[in-house]
Every structure is written in C-alpha cells, then in structure tokens.
N, C-alpha and C positions, 0 to 999 in steps of 0.2 A: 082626468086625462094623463095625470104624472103618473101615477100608477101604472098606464100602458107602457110609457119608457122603461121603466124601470122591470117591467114583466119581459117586455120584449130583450131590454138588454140583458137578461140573466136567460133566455133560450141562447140567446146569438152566443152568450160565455159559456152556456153549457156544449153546444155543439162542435165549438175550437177546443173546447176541453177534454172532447171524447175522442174525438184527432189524436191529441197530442198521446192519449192514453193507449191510442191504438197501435201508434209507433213504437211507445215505451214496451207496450206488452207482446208486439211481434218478437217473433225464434230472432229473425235476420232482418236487415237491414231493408236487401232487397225486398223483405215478403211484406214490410211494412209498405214500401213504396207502392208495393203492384196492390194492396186493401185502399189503399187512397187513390191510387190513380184508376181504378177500378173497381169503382163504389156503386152498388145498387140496391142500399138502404135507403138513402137518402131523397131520392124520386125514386121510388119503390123500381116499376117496370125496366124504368132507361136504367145502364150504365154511366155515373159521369165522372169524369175528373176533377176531384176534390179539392187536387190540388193546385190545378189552375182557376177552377172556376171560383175559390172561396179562398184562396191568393193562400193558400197551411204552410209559405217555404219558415213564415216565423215558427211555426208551432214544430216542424220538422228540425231545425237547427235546434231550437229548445229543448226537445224529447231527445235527437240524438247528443248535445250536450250534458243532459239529463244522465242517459245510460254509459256515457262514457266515466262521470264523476261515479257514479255510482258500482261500475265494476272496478276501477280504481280504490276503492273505500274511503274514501272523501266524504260521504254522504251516507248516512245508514238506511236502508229501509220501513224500517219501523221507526213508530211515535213512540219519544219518549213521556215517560209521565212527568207532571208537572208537580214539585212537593211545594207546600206552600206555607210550611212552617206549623207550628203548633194545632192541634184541632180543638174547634172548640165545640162542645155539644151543645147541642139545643137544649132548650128549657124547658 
C-alpha cells in the first residue's frame, strides 16, 4: 500500500510541475494566466480553473520568479556538465 503513496504523490508533482512549465514557457505573462485559468485538458470536455481549483498562486509566483532571474542572467538555461576528475577505465 506504500507504493500507492508514493505513485500517487509523484502524479500530484508531476501535474503542479507541468503548471509551472506552462507559465515559464508562455510568450506573455497574461497568455500564461488565460492557459491556466482556462484549462480543458485536464477534465478533458469542461473548462476549469486551474488556478483556483488546484490552489497554482505558489507555482505562478515560482515560474514568474523563475523567468524574471533568468531574463536577468542570474540563472543560465542550460545544464552544466559535471567533471569529476580523473577517468578511470574499466578492466
């Protein structure tokens, strides 16, 4: 039965993750708010508001946060690599 928490709680983080991703990757600020407050993926037929009904003001303050540091150059977009010092080969 722990296994269900732990399934369940990695859907619940993926879907405030895809929120946040959807703000970061809107043109505009406003076009982010009207994809969230005007969501009809998520109960496919209805219309609903993502953002009240699934409480996204943290994940909204986070992603615009987010894209503020990051037009700033604070933050780079790319992953750096990681060196790890000397390589060793297999045997």
């Amino acid at each position: 039965m722990l296994w269900l928490f732990f399934f369940v709680s990695h859907v619940i983080q993926g879907l405030y993750y895809s929120y946040f991703k959807t703000v970061v990757n809107a043109a505009t600020f406003q076009e982010a708010l009207f994809d969230i407050m005007n969501d009809n993926v998520t109960e496919f037929p209805n219309v609903i508001n993502t953002l009240q009904r699934f409480n996204l003001y943290p994940e909204v303050c986070t992603s615009c946060c987010y894209c503020l540091v990051t037009c700033f150059g604070f933050v780079s977009t790319h992953a750096n690599g990681i060196h790890a010092g000397r390589v060793i080969s297999g045997v």
